[in-house]
C-alpha positions in Angstrom: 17.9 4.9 -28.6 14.6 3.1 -29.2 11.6 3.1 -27.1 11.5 0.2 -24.1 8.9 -0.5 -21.7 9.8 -2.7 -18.8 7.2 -4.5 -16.9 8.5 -4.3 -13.6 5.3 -6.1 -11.4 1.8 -7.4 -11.9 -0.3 -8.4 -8.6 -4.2 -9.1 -8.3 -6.0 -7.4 -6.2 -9.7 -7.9 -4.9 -11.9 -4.9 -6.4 -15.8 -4.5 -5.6 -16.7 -4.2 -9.0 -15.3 -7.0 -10.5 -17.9 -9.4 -8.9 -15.2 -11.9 -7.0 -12.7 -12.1 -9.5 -9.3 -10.0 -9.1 -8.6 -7.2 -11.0 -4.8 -7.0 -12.1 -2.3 -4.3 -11.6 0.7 -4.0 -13.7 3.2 -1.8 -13.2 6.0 -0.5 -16.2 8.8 1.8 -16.7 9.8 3.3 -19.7 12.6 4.5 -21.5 10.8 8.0 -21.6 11.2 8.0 -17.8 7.6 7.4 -17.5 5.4 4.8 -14.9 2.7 3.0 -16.5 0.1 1.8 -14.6 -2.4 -1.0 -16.1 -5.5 -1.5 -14.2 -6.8 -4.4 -15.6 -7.9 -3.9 -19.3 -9.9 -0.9 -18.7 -7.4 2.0 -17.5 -4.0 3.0 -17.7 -2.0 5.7 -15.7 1.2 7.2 -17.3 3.0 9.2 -14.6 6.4 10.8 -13.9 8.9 9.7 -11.2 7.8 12.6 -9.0 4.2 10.8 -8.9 5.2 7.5 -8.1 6.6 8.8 -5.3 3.2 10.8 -4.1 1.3 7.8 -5.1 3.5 5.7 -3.1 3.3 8.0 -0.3 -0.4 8.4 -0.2 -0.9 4.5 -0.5 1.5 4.0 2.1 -0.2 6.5 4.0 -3.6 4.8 3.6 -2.4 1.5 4.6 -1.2 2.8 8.0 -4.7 3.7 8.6 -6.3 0.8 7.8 -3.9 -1.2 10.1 -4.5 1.3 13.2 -8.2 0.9 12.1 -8.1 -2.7 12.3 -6.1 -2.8 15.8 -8.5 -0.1 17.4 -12.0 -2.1 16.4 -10.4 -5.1 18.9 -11.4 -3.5 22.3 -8.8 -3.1 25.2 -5.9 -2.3 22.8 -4.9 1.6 22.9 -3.4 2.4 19.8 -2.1 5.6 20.6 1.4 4.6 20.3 0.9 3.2 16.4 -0.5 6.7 15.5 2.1 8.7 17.3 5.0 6.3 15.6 6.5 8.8 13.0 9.1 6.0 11.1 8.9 2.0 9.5 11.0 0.8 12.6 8.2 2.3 15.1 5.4 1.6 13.7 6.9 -2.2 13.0 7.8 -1.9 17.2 4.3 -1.6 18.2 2.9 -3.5 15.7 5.0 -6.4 16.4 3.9 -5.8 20.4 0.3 -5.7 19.1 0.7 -8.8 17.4 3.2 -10.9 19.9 0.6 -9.8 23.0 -2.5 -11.0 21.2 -5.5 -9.0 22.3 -3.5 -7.3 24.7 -3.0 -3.9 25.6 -0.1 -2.0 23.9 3.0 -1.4 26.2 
């Protein structure tokens, strides 16, 4: 069997240190079983499938926080509920009531 790599995505993403201009992300799987991760021209990750999952955990992780974060700098909305929500279908519950009451307090 010969060696494959398989881009599988590439987005652009806003990064401080590229003065304005988006840094791209490209993502690749391999015939080794292996993720590669291009961040722009200047780094690459090469991880296994057990690390994809804790990177996908800890970014999914971090984006939770920065959307409570954002919800709990708008004053009169208690976000207890949306840090108390343990799965997707809760959190997309009290989001959506956060979103559909505009400004108003959660239910």
């Amino acid at each position: 069997m010969s060696y494959n790599n398989k881009i599988i995505q590439t987005i652009h993403v806003y990064n401080e240190s590229t003065c304005g201009k988006k840094l791209s992300i490209t993502t690749a799987v391999d015939t080794l079983d292996m993720c590669t991760i291009h961040f722009g021209d200047d780094y690459t990750l090469r991880i296994p499938e057990e690390d994809v999952e804790a990177l996908r955990e800890a970014l999914h992780l971090t984006s939770r926080e920065l959307l409570i974060a954002r919800y709990e700098k708008n004053p009169g909305i208690d976000c207890t509920s949306l840090r108390d929500a343990e799965d997707e279908e809760q959190i997309r519950d009290v989001t959506h009531r956060l979103i559909a009451g505009r400004w108003h307090p959660c239910n």
